[in-house]
Structures are given as structure tokens and as C-alpha cells.
N, C-alpha and C positions, 0 to 999 in steps of 0.2 A: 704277471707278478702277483704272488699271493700276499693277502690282506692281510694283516696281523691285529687279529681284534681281544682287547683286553678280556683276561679271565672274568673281571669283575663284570663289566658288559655282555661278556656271552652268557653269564648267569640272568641277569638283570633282561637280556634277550628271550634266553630258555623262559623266564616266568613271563613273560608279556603273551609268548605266544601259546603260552598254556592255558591265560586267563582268556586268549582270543579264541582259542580251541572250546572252553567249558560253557565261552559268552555264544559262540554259535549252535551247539547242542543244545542247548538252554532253551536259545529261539525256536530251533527248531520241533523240540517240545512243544513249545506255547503255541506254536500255527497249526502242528499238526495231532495234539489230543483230541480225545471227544473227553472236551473237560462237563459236560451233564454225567455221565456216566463214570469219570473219577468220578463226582463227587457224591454220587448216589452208592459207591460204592466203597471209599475209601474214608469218605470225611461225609459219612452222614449223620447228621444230627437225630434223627427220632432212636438209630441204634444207639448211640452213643451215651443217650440220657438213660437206655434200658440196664445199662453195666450199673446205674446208680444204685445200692451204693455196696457193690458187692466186689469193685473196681478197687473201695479202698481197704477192705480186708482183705484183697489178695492182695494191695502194696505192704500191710504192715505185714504179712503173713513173711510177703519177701527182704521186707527187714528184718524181721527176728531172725528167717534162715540164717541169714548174712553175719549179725551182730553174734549168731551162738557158735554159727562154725568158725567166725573170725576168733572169737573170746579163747575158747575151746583150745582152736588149731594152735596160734598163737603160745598160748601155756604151755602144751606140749610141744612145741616147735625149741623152743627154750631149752628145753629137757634133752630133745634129740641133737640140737646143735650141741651142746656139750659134751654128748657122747661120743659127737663125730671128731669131737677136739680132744677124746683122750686116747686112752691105748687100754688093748686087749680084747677082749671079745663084744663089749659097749661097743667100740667104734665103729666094727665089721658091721654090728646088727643093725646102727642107725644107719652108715652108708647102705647097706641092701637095702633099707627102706626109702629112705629118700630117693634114692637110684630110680627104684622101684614105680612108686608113685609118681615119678616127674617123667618117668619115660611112658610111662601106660596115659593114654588121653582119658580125660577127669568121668565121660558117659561113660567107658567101660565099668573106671572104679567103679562107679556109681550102680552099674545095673549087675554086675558081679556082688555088690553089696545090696542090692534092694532081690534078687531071683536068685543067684546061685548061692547063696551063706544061708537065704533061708529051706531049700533045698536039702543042704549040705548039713544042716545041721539042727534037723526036724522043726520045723516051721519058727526057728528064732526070728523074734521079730523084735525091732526096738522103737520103742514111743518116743515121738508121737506115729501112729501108726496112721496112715501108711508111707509115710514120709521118712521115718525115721529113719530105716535103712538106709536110703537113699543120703544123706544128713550126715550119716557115719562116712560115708563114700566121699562127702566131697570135704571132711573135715581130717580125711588122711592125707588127698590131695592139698587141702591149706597146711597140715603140719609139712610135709615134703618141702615146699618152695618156701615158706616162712622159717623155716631151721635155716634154708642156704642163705637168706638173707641178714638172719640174727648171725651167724657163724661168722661172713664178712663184715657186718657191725665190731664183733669181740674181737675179731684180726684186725681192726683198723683205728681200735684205741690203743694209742702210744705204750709202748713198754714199760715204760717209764712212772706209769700208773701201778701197774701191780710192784714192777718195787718200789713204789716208794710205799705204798699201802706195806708190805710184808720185811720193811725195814719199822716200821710200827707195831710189830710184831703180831698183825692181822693173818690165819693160816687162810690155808688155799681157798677153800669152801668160802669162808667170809669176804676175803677178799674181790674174789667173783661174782658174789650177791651183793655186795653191798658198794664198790669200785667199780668192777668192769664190766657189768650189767649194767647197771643205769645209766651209763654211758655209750655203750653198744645200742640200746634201744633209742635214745637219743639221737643218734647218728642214720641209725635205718628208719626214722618217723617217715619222712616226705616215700620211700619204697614200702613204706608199712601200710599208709595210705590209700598206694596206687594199688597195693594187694587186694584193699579191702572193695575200691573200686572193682576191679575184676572180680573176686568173687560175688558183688552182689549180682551181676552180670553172669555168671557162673551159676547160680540159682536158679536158670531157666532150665535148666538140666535135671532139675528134680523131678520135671515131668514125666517123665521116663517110668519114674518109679509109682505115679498117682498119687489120688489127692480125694479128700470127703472135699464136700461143698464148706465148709469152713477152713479144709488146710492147704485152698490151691493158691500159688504164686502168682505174679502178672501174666508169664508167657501159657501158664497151664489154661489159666483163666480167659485170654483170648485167643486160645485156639477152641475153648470149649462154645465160646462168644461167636467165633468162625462159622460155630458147626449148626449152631443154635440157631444164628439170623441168616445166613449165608451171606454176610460181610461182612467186608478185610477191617470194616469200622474200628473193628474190638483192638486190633495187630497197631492200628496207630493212635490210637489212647492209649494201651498202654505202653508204647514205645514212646509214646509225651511224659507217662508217669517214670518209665527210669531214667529219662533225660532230667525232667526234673532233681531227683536223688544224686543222677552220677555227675551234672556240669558244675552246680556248688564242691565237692568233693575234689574232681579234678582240679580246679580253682585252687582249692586249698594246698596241692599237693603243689602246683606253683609256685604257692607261695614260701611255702615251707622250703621248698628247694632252692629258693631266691636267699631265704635269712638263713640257711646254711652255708649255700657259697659264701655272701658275704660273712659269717662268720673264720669261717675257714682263712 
């Protein structure tokens, strides 16, 4: 006679023995590392203090990428969602792009925009150099996926907005800057957020394209640390410095998604 066991308890089942699954690898770990040799190698201290304090000008390095291609992308994202929401030849050209940029993965943009454009187009280069390119690369990629989300923002404030705006005798253009824009962006905060998480996260990728001693990122910066000391030391400092940045952030995007449902 078969057992009939609640959905709720087979789930409630399924996670006990995932936690008894992770609790045993775990142990298995702790008996069998050579934990002298992590720690000489992963979490040593004399490396660690050598990063000072060149550790924190590649963290801001990697926030200015961040805050300029988000600012940037973002504005123009704006521009192309609206294109994509009208008709004629605007529309065709921002779907190709968008298309475009979301189906190509972000290192190609990137190194297609840091080696082939300058190439292509007798040594252009854009400041900050030699970053730049590379900057332009991933701030097509932020317009691409930040138009699809402003676009769903403008589709998903009520109708009912623009007429009544354009029974006030508000025309199209005003209407849309001044109505159904601030309320679109409203709407996509808590995903505008989670974008800019990923992109800061997305900034390791500039490596690709190099960097002077004052314009390298965290991941550039500790693989240079790699190369320098020959420990992994550098890889988990800074992988403490974007935790630091990205778990307040993700936080936030919680929250914001908590006082929208309950708005809603």
C-alpha cells in the first residue's frame, strides 16, 4: 500500500535533507583540508595588508564604472524605450539594438568595443583611456536591458493616466515626461536596483580591455595581486570588498519590493 505523503511535508522533507546533505560535505571539508595551507594561501594576512591602500582606489575605481555606466545607460535606455513604443523607422532601429546587445554576451560587446572599433576605425579611442572603450561596451549593454525594463514600467501604468492627463489638454510629449514617466520609473525602482547590482558585478569585465595603475577595478586589481605575490589572498579581499557594496544594495532591492507589493 503506497504512503501518501503531504505536498507540504515532502517539501519540508526535500529541504531537511538538503541541509543534512551540505551539513555533511561541510564536515567533510573540516577533517579533511590542510587548513595551514588554505590559510597561507587563501587568507593570509602579510598579503593582504600589501593591497593597502591600493585595494581602495580600485573599489572606487569600480564604483564610478558602475554609477557612470548606470547614469549614462539608464538616460539613454529612456530614449530607446520610447522608440521601441512608437512606429516607423525609430522602432525597427531601437528593437535591432536592444535585440542586439541582449543577445551578444556583455565580454564580446566589450572587447569588440575596447580591439575591433579601435582597429576599425584608426586607433579611436575614448577617455578614460584605456578603459574607456571598454565603458562604452558595457554602457550599450546597460542601455539594451534597462530600455526592456523602463518599456514594461510605461506599459504597466494604468491607461487611465494618460487620459486623464490629455483631457487637461496636456499633448503627447508632455504628457509622457511629465505623467507617464515618473511613474514608470517609480514602478521599475526595486528592478532598477537589481540592474545596478549586476552591473557593478559586470565591471569585472573591464578587465579584458586594461587598466594604468590608477584605473584598475577590484577583479583587475586582484588578479594583478595573483600575479604579484602568488596568492589567491588578493581574489578574497576583494571578493569581501564587492560583498561588502552588493549585500546593502541587494537589501535595499527587498525592501523596495516589499513597499511596492504592499502598495500595490
Amino acid at each position: 500500500m503506497a504512503i501518501h505523503i503531504r505536498p507540504t511535508v515532502r517539501r519540508r522533507m526535500s529541504h531537511a535533507a538538503s541541509y543534512v546533505v551540505f551539513l555533511a560535505i561541510v564536515v567533510v571539508m573540516a577533517f579533511t583540508a590542510d587548513w595551514k595551507l588554505v590559510s597561507r594561501n587563501f587568507f593570509n594576512f602579510t598579503v593582504a595588508q600589501e593591497l593597502w591602500p591600493g585595494i581602495i582606489l580600485a573599489t572606487l575605481n569600480t564604483i564610478w564604472y558602475t554609477v557612470a555606466c548606470f547614469v549614462i545607460g539608464t538616460v539613454l535606455a529612456v530614449v530607446f524605450a520610447l522608440m521601441k513604443m512608437s512606429r516607423g523607422p525609430f522602432k525597427w532601429f531601437a528593437i535591432g539594438f536592444i535585440e542586439l546587445f541582449r543577445g551578444m554576451p556583455a565580454l564580446l560587446t566589450i572587447m569588440i568595443m575596447a580591439f575591433a572599433v579601435p582597429m576599425a576605425f584608426k586607433g579611436l579611442r575614448i577617455p578614460p583611456e584605456p578603459v574607456g572603450n571598454g565603458l562604452v561596451g558595457l554602457i550599450l549593454v546597460t542601455i539594451a536591458y534597462t530600455a526592456e525594463l523602463i518599456r514594461a514600467g510605461i506599459q504597466a501604468v494604468p491607461k487611465g493616466q494618460r487620459e486623464a492627463a490629455q483631457s487637461l489638454g496636456m499633448g503627447e510629449l508632455r504628457t509622457t515626461l511629465s505623467v507617464i514617466l515618473p511613474q514608470a520609473i517609480r514602478i521599475v525602482i526595486p528592478p532598477l536596483t537589481n540592474e545596478f547590482v549586476m552591473l557593478l558585478k559586470d565591471t569585472s569585465l573591464l578587465y579584458i580591455a586594461g587598466a594604468t595603475m590608477y584605473s584598475k577595478e577590484l577583479t583587475l586589481f586582484a588578479k594583478d595581486g595573483l600575479s604579484t605575490y602568488a596568492n589567491a589572498t588578493p581574489f578574497i579581499v576583494a571578493g569581501v570588498f564587492y560583498l561588502i557594496i552588493t549585500i546593502p544594495l541587494t537589501y535595499m532591492v527587498g525592501i523596495l519590493e516589499k513597499r511596492m507589493a504592499v502598495k500595490k
